[in-house]
N, C-alpha and C positions, 0 to 999 in steps of 0.2 A: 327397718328390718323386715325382711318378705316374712308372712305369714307360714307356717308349717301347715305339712301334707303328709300323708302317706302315701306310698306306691306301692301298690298289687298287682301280683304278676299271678294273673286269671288265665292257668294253660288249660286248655281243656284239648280233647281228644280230636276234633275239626278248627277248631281256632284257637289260638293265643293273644289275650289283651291285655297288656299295661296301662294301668290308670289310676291316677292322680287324686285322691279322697280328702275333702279338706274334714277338720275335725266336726262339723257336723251333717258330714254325711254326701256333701255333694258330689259328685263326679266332676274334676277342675279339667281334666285331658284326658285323654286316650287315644291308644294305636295299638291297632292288631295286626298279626301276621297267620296268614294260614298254616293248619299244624295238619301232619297226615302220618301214618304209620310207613314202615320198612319193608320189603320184604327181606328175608334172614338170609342172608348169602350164603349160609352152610348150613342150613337149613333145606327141609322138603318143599317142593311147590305149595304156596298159599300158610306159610308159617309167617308170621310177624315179628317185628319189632319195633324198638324204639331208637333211631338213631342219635344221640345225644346231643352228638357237635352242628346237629343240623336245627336239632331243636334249640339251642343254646343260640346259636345264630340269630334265628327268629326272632326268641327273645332279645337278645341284643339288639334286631336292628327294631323291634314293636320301640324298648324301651327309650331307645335315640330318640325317633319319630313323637316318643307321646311329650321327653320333657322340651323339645323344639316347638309345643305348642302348648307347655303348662306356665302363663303370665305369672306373676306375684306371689310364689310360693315356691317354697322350700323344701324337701324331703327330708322327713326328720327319721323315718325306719321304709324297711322294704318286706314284706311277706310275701309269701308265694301260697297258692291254694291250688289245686288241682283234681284229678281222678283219684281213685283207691285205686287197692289190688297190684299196683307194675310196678317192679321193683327192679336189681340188681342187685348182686356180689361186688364189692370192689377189694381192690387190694386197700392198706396201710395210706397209698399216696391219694386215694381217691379214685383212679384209675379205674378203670371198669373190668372182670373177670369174663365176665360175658353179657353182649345186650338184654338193657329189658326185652322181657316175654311182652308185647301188646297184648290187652287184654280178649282181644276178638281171634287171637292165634286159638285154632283150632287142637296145637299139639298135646294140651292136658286134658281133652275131650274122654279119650280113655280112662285114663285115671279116676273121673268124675262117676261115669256110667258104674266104676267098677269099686268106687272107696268103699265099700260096705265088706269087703275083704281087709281092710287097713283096721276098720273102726266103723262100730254101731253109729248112723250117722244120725241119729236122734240123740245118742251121747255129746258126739261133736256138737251138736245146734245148742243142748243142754250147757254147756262150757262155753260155745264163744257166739251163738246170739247167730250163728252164720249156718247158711244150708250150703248143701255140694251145688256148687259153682266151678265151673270149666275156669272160668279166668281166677278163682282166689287164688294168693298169695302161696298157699300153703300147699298148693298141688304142682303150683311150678318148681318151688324147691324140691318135692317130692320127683316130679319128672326130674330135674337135674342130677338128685342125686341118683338115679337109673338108669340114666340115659345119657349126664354127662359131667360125673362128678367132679370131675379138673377145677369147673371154674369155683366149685366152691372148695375144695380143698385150698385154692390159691389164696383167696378171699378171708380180708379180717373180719368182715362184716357184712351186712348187707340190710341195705338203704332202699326204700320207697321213694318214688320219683318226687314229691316234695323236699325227702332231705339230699337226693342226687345233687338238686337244682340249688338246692342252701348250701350246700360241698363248694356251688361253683360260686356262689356270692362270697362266701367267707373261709371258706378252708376248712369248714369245724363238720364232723360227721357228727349224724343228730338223725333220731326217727320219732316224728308228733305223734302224740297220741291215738290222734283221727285216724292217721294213716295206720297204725298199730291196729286200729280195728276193724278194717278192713281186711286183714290178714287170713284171716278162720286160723288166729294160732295163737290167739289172746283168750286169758278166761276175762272173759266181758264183768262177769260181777268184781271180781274182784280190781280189775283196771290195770291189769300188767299180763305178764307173757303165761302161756301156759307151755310146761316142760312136756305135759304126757303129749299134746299136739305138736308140738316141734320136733319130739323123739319119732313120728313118720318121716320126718325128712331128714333124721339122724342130725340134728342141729341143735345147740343148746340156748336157752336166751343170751347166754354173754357172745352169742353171732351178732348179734345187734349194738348198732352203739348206741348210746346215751337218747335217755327217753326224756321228752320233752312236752310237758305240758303246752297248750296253746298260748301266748302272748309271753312266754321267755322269750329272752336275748340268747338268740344259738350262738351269734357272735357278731362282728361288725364286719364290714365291705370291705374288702381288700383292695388296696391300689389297681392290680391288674382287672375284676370287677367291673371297678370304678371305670376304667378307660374303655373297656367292652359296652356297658350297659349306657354310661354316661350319668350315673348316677355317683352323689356325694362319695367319696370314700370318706370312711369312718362310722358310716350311720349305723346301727344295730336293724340285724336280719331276724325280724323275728319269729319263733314258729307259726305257724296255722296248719293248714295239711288241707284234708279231704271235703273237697270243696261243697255236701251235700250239708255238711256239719255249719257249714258257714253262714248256708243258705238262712239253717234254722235261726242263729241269730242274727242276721241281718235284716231278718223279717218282724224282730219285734214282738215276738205272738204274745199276746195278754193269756192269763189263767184261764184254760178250758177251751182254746185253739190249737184245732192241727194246722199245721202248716203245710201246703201242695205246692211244690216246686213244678211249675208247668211248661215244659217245653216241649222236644220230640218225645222223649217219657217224661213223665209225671210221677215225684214220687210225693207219698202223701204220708205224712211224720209229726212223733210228737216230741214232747220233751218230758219224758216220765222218770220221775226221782225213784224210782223201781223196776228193780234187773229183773224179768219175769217173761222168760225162756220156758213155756209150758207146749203142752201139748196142741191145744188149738194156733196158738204162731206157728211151729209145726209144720203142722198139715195145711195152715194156706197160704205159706210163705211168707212170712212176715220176720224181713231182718232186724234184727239189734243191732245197732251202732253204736260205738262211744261217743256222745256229746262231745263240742267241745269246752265242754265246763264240767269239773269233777263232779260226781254226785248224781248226774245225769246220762240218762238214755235213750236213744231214739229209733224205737223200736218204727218201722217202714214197710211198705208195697209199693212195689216200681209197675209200674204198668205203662204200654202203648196211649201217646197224648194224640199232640200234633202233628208226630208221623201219620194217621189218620189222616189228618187234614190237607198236609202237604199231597198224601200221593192221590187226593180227590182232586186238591188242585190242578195237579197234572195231568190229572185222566179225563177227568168231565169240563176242565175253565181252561184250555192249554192257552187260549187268546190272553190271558192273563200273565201269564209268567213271566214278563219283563217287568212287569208293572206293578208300581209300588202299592196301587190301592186295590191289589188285588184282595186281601181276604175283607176291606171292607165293600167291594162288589158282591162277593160270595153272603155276607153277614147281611146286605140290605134284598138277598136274595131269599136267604131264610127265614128274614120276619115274613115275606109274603106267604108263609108255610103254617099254618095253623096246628100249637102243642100237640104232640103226637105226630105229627108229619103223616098224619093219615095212614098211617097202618105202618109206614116201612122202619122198620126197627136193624141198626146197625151193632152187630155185636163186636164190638176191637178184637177182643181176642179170643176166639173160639176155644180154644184148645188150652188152658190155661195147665201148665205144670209144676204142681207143688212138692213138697214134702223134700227128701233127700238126695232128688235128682231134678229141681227144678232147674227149667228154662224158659225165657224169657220169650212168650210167642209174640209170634208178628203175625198170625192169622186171622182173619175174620170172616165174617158174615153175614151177609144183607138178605135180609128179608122183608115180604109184602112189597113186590114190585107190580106195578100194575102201570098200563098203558099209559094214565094221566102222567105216572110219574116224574117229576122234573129233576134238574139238578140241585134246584131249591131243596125239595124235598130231600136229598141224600144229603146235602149239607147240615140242615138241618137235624136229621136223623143220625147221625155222627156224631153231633153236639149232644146231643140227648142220649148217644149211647154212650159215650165216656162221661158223661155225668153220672149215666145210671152203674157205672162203672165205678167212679166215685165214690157211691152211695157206698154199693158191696165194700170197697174200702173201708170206710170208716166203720160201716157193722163189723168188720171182723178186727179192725182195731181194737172199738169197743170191747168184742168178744175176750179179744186174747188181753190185752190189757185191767178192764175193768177202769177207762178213763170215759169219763165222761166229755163228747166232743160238746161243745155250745156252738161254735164257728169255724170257719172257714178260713185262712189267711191264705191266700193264693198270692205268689211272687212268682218272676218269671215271665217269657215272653207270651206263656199263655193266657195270664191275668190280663190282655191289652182286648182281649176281644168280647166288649159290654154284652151281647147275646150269651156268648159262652155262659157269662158269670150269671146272670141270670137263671141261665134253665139247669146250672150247678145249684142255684138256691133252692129254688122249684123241687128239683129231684129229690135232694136232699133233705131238702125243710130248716136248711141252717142258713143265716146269715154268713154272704160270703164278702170277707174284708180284703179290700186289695190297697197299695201304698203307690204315692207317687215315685216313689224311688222301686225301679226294678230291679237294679242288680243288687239286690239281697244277700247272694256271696262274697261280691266285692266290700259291701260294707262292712258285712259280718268279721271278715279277715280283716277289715279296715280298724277296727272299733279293736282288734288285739294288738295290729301294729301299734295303736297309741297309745295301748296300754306298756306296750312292753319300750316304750318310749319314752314312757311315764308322764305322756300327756294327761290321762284321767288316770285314775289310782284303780277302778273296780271295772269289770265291762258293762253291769248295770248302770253306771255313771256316764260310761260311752253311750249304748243304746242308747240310754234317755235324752243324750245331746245328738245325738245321730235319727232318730226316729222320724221319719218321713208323713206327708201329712196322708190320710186315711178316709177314704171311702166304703161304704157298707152299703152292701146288694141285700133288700130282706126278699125271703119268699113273696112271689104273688101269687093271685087267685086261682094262676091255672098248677097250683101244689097240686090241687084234686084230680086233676089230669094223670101230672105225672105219677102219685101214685098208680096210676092203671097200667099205664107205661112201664114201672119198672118192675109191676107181678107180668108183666110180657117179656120183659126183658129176662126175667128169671125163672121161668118157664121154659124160652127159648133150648137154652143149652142140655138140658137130659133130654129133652122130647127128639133134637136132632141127633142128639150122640145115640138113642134108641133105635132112630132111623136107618142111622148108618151103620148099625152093630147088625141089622137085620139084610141090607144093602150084600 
């Protein structure tokens, strides 16, 4: 008898990958297909969406592709994990009323600038743990019903792209929890819908179908399914949702660990048994998320990572860009760069925007450039400035939570780069843990599939059969450095903002 698997369908906003999770964690297959947004055919220039059947394809052919190279194993359930925030209306059959809104569609931009006319947006943050965001959930239906209430008059319900995609496995309309918190239309303490937030977009919670904790059985595969994906019909679809939720456990974090999901951003999260939506979260943007385990919250800061890195690569290493050993050219470029990179200090994001109209910057700023300067040096300087970027993170964790950080668990493709994790210790002064297993949302989603498969009985049971083996960065000597570093680096930003106010 083949041994049993899980399969996750890991969609994300630039790629989609199916892959094959045997019960303790390992990756057995995988195939991806590139995933890219719409633009809206009746829609203004530069609006977006999501086209379904095109995404649905994808999936389908990623899924064919990964079991034609998964040997001695079985699919015993299917999860899907993906993005927050993109939703649709559908009718009764499933059918769609009108495309998801893509989250980078500009058209709720108004709305966002102007919600303070709807609702005190320190009330809303107070309630659902979420700041005014152009892409939430809650401003698209508010744009619909304004701009174009047809599709939801028509509409029995309406589904997040997790339960769209669970609609097309099994038939059964379903919205996960994860994905519900993403919304900005949930009261986060208490763990279900809020009426006064959904009465902006004149919608009541029974718009939604059936709420779905993470590792239920939404339903089993249907024949047609079956013959699209190539997977078992009959297996049970089981929930998971928002793929940031997933991350947190598939990383395993022990007691007194945040966890930094590292890629083009970086979100840096904990798992706190305490709903505490106060004023310093606030004011320096720090979202509340539902876990995916009841009882729990994951309160976060998204910041600029890797994109740093990547448009250095492009700018100052362009010889590199085919080449696979490109960032460790760039990496054995920086150790020849002495802590501190001699004065040049790179700020990611200059301009950072909080409170009830935050936006996500992509600005920066390089200073201490000086003749010697090399490309060593700004690479190096980059590293140290999202570290020191880091640091600030976790201080305002601390702040706004009252949890005490011990360590570091970094998952993701930015944990691969040993400098990196280094001068994150450095800065920071916490041991930073990284795992041999990186996809940490696939597992995470993996470890519910076999629960609701009723492979392990608890997800504690999973993790602990799942847990990947573990490496730990402690601080070295040049801490003392970086402390000096990061009273520069936090200096920097009122002295230029002073600059330029007088400019």
């Amino acid at each position: 008898m083949a041994a049993k698997c899980a399969v996750i369908l890991d969609c994300g906003s630039t790629n989609i990958t199916v892959m094959a999770v045997s019960p303790t964690g390992e990756i057995l297959a995988s195939a991806s297909r590139a995933n890219e947004m719409a633009s809206d055919p009746q829609g203004q220039p530069g609006w977006l969406i999501w086209d379904m059947e095109a995404f649905w394809e994808r999936i389908c052919a990623a899924s064919r592709e990964m079991l034609a190279r998964l040997q001695g194993h079985e699919p015993a359930s299917v999860a899907v994990t993906t993005w927050g925030a993109d939703g649709a209306p559908v009718r009764a059959d499933g059918s769609l009323t009108h495309a998801p809104i893509a989250w980078a569609c500009p058209r709720t931009e108004p709305l966002a600038a102007d919600f303070a006319s709807l609702m005190d947006p320190w009330q809303a943050y107070r309630e659902t743990g979420y700041l005014v965001i152009p892409f939430n959930t809650l401003l698209k239906l508010i744009w619909l019903r304004q701009n174009a209430p047809g599709p939801l008059d028509d509409a029995a319900c309406w589904m997040m792209m997790a339960g769209l995609l669970n609609h097309r496995l099994c038939g059964e309309m379903s919205l996960d929890a994860t994905g519900a918190g993403t919304t900005m239309a949930v009261n986060s303490g208490a763990r279900t819908w809020s009426p006064r937030m959904l009465s902006l977009a004149e919608v009541t919670p029974d718009f939604f179908p059936r709420w779905c904790e993470p590792g239920e059985v939404v339903g089993e595969l249907t024949s047609a399914a079956a013959a699209n994906t190539g997977l078992p019909a009959g297996i049970p679809v089981v929930a998971a949702g928002h793929d940031t939720q997933f991350a947190v456990v598939g990383a395993c974090a022990r007691e007194g660990e945040a966890i930094l999901s590292s890629g083009t951003w970086e979100i840096l999260m904990l798992r706190d048994p305490n709903y505490r939506a106060n004023q310093v979260g606030y004011k320096e943007g720090v979202l509340i998320e539902l876990d995916a385990q009841p009882g729990l919250w994951n309160p976060q800061l998204l910041m600029m990572a890797s994109g740093v890195l990547e448009w250095l690569r492009d700018m100052i290493y362009p010889e590199l860009a085919d080449r696979p050993d490109a960032y460790e050219v760039m990496v054995n470029e920086a150790r020849q760069v002495p802590p501190g990179s001699n004065g040049v200090i790179v700020l990611p994001s200059f301009e950072p925007s909080t409170g009830p109209n935050k936006k996500y910057a992509t600005s920066g700023t390089l200073l201490g450039l000086e003749l010697a300067t090399t490309r060593g040096h700004l690479y190096r300087a980059a590293l140290e400035g999202l570290s020191c970027q880091l640091r600030q993170a976790a201080e305002v964790l601390h702040e706004a939570t009252g949890y005490n950080i011990w360590a570091l668990r970094v998952v993701g493709g930015g944990s691969k780069n040993p400098l990196w994790n280094q001068i994150r210790a450095d800065v920071t002064g916490l041991p930073i843990v990284t795992t041999a297993q990186k996809e940490a949302t696939v597992v995470g989603a993996a470890a519910f599939a076999f629960v609701g498969a009723g492979f392990y009985d608890t997800i504690v049971e999973a993790q602990e059969a799942m847990r990947a083996a573990e490496e730990v960065i402690e601080p070295s000597t040049d801490r003392s450095v970086y402390d000096e570093v990061y009273e520069r680096y936090m200096m920097a930003p009122p002295a230029l903002a002073e600059f330029y106010s007088r400019a």
